[in-house]
N, CA, C and O atoms as CSV, one atom per row, in Angstrom:
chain,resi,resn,atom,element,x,y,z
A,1,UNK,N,N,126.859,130.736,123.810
A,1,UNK,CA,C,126.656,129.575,122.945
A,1,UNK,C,C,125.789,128.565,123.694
A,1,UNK,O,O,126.371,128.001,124.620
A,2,UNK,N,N,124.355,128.179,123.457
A,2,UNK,CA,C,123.759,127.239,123.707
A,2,UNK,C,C,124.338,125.929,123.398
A,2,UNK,O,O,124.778,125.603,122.296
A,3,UNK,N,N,124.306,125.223,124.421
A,3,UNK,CA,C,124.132,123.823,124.734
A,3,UNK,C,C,123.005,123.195,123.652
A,3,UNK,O,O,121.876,123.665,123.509
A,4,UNK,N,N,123.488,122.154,122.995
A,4,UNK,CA,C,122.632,121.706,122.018
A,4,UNK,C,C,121.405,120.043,122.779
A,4,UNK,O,O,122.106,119.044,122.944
A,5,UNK,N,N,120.336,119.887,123.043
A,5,UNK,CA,C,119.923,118.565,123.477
A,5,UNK,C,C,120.448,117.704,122.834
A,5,UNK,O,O,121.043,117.890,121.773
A,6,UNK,N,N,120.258,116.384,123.534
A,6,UNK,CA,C,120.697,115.076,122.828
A,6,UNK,C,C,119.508,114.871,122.406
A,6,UNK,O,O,118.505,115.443,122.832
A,7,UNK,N,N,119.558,113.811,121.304
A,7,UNK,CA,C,118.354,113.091,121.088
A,7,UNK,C,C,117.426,112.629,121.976
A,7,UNK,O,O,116.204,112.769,122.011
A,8,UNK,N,N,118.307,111.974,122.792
A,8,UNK,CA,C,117.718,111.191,124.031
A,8,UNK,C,C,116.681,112.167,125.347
A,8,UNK,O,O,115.677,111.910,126.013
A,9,UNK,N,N,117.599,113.331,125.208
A,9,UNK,CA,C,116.813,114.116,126.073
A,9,UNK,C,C,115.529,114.640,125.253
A,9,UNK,O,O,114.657,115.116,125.981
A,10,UNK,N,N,115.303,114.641,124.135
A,10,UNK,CA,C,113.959,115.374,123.806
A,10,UNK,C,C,112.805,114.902,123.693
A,10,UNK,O,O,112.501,113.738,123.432
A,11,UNK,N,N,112.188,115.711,123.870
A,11,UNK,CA,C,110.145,115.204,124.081
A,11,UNK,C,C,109.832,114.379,122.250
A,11,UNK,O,O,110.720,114.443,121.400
A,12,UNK,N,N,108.974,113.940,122.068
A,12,UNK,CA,C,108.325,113.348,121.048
A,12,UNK,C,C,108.266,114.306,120.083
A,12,UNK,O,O,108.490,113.982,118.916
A,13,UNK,N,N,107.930,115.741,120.447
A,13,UNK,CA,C,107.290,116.871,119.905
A,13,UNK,C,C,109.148,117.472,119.436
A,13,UNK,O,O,109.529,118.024,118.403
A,14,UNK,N,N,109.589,117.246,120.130
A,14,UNK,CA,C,110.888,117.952,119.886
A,14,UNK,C,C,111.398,117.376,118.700
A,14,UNK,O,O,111.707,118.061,117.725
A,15,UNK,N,N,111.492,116.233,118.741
A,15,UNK,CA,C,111.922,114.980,118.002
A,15,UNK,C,C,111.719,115.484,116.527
A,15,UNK,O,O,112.511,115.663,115.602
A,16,UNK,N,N,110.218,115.662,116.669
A,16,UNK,CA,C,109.505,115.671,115.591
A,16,UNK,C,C,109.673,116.406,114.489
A,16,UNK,O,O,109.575,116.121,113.295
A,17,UNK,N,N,110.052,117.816,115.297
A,17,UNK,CA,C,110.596,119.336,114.943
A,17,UNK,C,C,111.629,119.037,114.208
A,17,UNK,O,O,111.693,119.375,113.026
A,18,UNK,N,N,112.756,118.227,114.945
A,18,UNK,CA,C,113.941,118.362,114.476
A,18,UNK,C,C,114.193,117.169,113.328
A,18,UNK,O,O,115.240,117.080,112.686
A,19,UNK,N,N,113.076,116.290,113.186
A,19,UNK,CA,C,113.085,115.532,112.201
A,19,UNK,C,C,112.929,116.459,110.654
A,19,UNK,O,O,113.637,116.695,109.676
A,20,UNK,N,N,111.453,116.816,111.171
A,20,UNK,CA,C,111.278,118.048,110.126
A,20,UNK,C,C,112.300,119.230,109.554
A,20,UNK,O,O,112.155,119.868,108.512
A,21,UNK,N,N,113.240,119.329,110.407
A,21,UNK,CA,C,114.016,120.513,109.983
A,21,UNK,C,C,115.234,119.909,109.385
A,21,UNK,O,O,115.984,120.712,108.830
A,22,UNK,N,N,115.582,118.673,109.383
A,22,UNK,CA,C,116.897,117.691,109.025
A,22,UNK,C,C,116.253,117.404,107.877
A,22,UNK,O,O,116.921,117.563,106.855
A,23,UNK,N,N,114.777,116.902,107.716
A,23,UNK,CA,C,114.631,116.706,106.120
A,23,UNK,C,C,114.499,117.911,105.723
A,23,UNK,O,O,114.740,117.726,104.530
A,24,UNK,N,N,114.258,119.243,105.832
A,24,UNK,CA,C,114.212,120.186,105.372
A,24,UNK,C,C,115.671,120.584,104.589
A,24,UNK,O,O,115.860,121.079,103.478
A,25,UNK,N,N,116.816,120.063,105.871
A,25,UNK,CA,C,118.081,121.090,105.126
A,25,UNK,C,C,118.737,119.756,104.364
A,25,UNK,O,O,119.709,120.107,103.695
A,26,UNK,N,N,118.458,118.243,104.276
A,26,UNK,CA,C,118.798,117.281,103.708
A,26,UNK,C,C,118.368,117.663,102.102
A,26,UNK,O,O,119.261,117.522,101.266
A,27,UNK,N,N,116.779,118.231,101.551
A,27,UNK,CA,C,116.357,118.893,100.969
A,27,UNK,C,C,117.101,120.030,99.704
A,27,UNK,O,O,117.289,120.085,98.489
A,28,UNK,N,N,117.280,120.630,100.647
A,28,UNK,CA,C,118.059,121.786,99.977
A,28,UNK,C,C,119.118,121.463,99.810
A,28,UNK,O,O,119.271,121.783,98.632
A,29,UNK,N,N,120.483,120.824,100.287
A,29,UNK,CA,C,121.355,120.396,100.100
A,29,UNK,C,C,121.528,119.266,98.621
A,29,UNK,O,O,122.609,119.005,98.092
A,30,UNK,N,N,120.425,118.829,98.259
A,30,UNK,CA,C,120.152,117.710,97.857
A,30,UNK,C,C,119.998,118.726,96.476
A,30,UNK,O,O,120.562,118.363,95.444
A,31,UNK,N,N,119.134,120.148,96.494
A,31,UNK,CA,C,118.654,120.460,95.446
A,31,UNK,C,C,120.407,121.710,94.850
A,31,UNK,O,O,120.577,122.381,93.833
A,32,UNK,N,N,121.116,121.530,95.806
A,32,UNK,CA,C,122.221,122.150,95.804
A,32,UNK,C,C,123.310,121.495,95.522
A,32,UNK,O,O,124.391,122.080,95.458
A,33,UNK,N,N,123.170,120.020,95.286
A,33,UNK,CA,C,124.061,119.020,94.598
A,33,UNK,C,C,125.050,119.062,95.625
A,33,UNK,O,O,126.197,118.893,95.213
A,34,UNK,N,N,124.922,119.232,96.781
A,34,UNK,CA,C,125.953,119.448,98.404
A,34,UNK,C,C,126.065,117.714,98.845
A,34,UNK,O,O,125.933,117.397,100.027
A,35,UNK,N,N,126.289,116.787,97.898
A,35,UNK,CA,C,126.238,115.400,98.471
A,35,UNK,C,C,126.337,114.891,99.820
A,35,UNK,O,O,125.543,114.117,100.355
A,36,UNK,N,N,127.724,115.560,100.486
A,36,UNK,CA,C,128.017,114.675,101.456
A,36,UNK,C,C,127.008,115.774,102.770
A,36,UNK,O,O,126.624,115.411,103.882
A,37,UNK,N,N,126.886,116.667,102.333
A,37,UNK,CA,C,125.755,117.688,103.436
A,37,UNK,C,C,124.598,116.697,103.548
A,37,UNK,O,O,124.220,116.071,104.538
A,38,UNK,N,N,124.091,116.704,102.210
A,38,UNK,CA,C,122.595,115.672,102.227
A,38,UNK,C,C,122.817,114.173,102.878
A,38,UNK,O,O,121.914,113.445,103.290
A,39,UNK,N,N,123.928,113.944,102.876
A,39,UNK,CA,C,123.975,112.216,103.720
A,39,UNK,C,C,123.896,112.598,104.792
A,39,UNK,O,O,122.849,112.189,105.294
A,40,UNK,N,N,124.541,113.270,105.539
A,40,UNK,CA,C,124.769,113.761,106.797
A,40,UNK,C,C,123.518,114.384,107.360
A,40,UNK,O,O,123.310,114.121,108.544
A,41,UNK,N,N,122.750,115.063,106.826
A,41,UNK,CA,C,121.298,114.900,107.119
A,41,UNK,C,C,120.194,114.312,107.255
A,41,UNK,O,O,119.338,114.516,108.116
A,42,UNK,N,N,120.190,113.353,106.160
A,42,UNK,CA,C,119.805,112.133,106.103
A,42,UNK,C,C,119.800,110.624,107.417
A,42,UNK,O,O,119.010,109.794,107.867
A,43,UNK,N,N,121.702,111.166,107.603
A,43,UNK,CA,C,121.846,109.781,108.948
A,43,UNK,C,C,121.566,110.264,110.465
A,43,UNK,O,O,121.670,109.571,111.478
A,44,UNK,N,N,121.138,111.795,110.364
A,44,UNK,CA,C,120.952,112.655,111.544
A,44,UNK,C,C,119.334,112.284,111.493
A,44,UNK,O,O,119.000,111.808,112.578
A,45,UNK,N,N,118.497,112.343,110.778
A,45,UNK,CA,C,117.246,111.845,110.599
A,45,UNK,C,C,116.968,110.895,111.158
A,45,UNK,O,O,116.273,110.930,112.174
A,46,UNK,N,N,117.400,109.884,110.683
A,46,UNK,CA,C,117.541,108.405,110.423
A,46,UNK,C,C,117.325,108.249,112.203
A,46,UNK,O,O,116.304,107.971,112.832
A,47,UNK,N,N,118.814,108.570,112.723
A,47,UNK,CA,C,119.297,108.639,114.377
A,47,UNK,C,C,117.713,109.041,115.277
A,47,UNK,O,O,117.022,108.304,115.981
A,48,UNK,N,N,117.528,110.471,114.910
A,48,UNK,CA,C,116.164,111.186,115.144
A,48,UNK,C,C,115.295,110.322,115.361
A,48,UNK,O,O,115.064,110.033,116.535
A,49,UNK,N,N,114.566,109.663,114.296
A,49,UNK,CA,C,113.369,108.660,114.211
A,49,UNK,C,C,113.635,107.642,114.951
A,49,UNK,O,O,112.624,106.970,115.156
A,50,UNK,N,N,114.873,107.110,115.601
A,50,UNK,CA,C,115.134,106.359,115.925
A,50,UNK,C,C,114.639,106.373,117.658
A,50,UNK,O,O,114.231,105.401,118.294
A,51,UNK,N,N,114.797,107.582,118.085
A,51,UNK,CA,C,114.206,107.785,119.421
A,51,UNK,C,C,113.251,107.935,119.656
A,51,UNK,O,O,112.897,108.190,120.807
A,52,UNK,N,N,112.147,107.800,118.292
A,52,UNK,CA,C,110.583,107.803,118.319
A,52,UNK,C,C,110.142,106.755,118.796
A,52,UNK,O,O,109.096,106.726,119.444
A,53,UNK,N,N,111.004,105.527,118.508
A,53,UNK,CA,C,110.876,103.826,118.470
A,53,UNK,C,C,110.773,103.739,119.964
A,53,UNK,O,O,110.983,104.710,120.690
A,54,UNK,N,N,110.439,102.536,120.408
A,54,UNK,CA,C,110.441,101.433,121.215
A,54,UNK,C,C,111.205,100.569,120.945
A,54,UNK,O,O,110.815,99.786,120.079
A,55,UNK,N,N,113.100,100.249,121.770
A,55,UNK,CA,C,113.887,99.161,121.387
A,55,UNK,C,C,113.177,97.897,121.833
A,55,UNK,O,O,113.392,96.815,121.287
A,56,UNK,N,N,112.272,98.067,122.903
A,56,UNK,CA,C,111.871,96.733,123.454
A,56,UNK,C,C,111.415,96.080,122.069
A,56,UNK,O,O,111.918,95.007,121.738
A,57,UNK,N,N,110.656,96.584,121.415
A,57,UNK,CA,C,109.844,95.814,120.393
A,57,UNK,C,C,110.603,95.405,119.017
A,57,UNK,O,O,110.052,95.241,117.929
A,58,UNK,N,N,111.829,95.292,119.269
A,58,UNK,CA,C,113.044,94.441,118.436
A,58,UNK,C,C,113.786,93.524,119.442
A,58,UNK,O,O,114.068,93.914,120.575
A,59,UNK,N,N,114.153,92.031,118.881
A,59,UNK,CA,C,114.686,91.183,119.921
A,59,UNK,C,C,116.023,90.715,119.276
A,59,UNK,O,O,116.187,90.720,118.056
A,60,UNK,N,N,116.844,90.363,120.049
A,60,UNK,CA,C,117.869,89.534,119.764
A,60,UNK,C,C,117.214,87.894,119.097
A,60,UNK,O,O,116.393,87.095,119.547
A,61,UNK,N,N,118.026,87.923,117.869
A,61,UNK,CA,C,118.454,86.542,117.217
A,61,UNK,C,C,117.040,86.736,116.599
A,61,UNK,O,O,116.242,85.831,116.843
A,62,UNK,N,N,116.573,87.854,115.779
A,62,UNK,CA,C,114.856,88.359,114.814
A,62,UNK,C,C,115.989,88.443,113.156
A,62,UNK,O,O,117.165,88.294,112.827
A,63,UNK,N,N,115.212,88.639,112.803
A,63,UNK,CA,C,115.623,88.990,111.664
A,63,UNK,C,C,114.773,89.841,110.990
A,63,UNK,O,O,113.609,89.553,110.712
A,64,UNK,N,N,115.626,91.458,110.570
A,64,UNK,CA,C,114.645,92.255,109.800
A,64,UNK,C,C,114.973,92.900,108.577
A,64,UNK,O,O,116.139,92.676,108.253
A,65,UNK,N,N,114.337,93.634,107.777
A,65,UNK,CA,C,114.847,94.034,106.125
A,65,UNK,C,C,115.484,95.591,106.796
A,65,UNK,O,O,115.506,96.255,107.832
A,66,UNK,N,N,115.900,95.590,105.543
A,66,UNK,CA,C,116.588,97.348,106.136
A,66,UNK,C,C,116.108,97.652,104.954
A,66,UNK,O,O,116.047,97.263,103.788
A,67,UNK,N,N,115.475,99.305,106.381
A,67,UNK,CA,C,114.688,100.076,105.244
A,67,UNK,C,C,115.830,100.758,103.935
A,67,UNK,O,O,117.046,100.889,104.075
A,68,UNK,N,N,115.258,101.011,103.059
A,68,UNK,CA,C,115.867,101.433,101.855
A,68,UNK,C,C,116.617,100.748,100.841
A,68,UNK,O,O,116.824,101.118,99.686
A,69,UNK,N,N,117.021,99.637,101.455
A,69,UNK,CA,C,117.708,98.144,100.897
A,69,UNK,C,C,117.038,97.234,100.678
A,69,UNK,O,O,117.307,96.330,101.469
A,70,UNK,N,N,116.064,96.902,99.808
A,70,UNK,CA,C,115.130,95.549,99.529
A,70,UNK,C,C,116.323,94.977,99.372
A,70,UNK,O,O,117.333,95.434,98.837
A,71,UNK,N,N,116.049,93.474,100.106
A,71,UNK,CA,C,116.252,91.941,99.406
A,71,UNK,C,C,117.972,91.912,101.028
A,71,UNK,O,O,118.580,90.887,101.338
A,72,UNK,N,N,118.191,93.109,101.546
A,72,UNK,CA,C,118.914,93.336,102.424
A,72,UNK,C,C,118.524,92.938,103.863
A,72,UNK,O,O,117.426,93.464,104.051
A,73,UNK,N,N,118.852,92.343,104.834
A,73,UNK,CA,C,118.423,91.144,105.975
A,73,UNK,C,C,119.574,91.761,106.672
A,73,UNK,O,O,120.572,92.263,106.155
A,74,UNK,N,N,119.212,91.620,108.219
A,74,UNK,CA,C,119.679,92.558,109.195
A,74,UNK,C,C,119.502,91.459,110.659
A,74,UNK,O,O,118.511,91.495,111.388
A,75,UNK,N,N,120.546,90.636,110.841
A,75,UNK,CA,C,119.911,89.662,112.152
A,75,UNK,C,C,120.636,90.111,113.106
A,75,UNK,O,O,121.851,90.142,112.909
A,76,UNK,N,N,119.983,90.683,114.679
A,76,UNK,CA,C,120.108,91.454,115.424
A,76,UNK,C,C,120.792,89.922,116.417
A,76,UNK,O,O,120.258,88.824,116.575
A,77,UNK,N,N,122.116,90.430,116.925
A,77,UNK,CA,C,123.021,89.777,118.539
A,77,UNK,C,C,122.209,89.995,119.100
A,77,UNK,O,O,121.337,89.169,119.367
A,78,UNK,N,N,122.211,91.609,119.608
A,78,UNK,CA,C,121.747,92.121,120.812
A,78,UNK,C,C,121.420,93.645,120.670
A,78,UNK,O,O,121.458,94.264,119.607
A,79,UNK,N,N,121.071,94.199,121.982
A,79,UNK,CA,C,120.467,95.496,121.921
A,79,UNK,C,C,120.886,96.227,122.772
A,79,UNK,O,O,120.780,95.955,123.968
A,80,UNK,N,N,121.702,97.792,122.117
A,80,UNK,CA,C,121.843,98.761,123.175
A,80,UNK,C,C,121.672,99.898,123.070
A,80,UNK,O,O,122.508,100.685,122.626
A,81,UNK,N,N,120.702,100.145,123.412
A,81,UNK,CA,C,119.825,101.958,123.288
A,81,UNK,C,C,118.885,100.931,122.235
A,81,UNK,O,O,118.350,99.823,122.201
A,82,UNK,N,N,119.146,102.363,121.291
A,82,UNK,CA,C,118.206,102.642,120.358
A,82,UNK,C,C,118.887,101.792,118.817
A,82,UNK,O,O,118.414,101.698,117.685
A,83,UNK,N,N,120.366,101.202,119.510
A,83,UNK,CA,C,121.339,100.591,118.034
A,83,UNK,C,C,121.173,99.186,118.235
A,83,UNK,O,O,121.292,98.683,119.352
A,84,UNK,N,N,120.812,98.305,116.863
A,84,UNK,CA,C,121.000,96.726,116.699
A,84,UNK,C,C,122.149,96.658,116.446
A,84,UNK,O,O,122.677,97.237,115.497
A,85,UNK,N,N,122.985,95.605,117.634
A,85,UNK,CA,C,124.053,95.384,116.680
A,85,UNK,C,C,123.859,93.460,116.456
A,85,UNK,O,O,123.321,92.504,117.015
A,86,UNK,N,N,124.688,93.770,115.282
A,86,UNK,CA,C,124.758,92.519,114.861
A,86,UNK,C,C,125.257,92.018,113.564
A,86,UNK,O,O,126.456,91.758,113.672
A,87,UNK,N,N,124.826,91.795,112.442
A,87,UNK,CA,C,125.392,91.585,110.938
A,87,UNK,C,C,124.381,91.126,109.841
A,87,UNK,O,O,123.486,90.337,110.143
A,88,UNK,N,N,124.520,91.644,108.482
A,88,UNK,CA,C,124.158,91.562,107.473
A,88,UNK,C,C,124.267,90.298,107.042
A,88,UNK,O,O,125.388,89.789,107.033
A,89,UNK,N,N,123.192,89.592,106.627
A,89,UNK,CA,C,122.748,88.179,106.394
A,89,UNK,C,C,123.353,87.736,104.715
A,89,UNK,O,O,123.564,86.560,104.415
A,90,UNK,N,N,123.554,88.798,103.821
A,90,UNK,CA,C,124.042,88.563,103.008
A,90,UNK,C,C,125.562,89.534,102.542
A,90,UNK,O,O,125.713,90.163,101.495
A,91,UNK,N,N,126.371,89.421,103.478
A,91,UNK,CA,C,127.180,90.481,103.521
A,91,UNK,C,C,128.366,89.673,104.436
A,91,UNK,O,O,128.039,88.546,104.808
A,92,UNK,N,N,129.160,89.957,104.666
A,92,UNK,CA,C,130.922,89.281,104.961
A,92,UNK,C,C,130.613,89.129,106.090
A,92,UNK,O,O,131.700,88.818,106.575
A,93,UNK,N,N,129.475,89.111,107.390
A,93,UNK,CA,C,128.965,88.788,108.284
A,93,UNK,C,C,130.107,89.529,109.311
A,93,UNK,O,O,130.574,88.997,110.318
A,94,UNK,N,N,130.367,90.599,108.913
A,94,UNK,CA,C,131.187,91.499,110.346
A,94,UNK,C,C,130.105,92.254,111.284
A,94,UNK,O,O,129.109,92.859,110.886
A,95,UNK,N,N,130.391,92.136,112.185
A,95,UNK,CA,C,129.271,93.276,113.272
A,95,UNK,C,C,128.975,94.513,113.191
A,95,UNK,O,O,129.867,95.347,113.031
A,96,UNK,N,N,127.930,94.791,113.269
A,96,UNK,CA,C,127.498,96.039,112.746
A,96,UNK,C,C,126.577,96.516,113.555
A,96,UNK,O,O,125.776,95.730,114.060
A,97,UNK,N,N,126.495,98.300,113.913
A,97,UNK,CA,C,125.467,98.456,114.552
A,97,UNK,C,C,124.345,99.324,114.008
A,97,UNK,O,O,124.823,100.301,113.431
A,98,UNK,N,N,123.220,99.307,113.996
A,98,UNK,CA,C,122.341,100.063,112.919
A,98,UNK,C,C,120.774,100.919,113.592
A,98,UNK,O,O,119.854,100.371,114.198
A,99,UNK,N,N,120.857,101.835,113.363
A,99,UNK,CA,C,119.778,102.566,114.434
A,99,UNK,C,C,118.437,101.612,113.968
A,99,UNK,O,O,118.201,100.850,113.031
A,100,UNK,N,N,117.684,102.110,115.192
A,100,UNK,CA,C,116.333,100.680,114.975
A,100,UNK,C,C,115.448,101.423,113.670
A,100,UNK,O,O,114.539,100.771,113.156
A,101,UNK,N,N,115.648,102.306,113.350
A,101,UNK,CA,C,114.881,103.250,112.410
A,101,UNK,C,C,114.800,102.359,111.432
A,101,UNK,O,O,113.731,101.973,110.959
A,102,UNK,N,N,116.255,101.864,110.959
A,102,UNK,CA,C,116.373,101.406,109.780
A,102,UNK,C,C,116.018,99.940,109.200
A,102,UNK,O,O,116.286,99.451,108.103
A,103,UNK,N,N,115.195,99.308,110.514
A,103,UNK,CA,C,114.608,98.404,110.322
A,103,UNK,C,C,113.080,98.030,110.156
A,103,UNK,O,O,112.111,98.362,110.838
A,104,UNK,N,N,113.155,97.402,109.270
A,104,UNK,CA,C,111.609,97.159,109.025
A,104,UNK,C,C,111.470,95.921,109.633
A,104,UNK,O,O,112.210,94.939,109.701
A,105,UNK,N,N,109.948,96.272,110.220
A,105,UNK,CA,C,108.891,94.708,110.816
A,105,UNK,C,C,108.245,94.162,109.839
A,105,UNK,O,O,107.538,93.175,110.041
């Protein structure tokens, strides 16, 4: 049984692969009415793209939209890895942590 990489350990190119192959089976799952398969592919994606990023180039106390949520505001505490945590600007303001993917500049 192979050892699976982390995100963290893979090349750009790897990344890329495995982005491609998560929307692939998010895809089929999706065309297979497999709901909770297709989310789960979807937030494995999401994670994925996320190690494409640069955290430097998100700051504490910014404020950004989250992708897929218009009119949804995302103001970042602080930063660790590749996750903002912090809380939803229009939302019960509990802490939250959210891969940088899911933020838009």
């Amino acid at each position: 049984m192979s050892q699976e990489k982390r995100y963290s350990e893979m090349s750009q190119y790897e990344l890329q692969q495995e982005i491609s192959k998560l929307n692939e089976k998010a895809r089929k799952a999706e065309q297979m009415g497999m709901v909770n398969e297709f989310a789960v592919m979807e937030r494995k994606a999401v994670m994925a793209r996320s190690y494409l990023l640069n955290p430097d180039d998100y700051k504490a106390g910014e404020i950004y939209e989250l992708e897929g949520d218009p009119g949804t505001y995302f103001k970042i505490d602080y930063m660790n890895g590749v996750f903002a945590w912090g809380f939803r600007l229009n939302g019960d303001k509990a802490e939250e942590a959210i891969p940088i993917s899911m933020l838009k500049k």
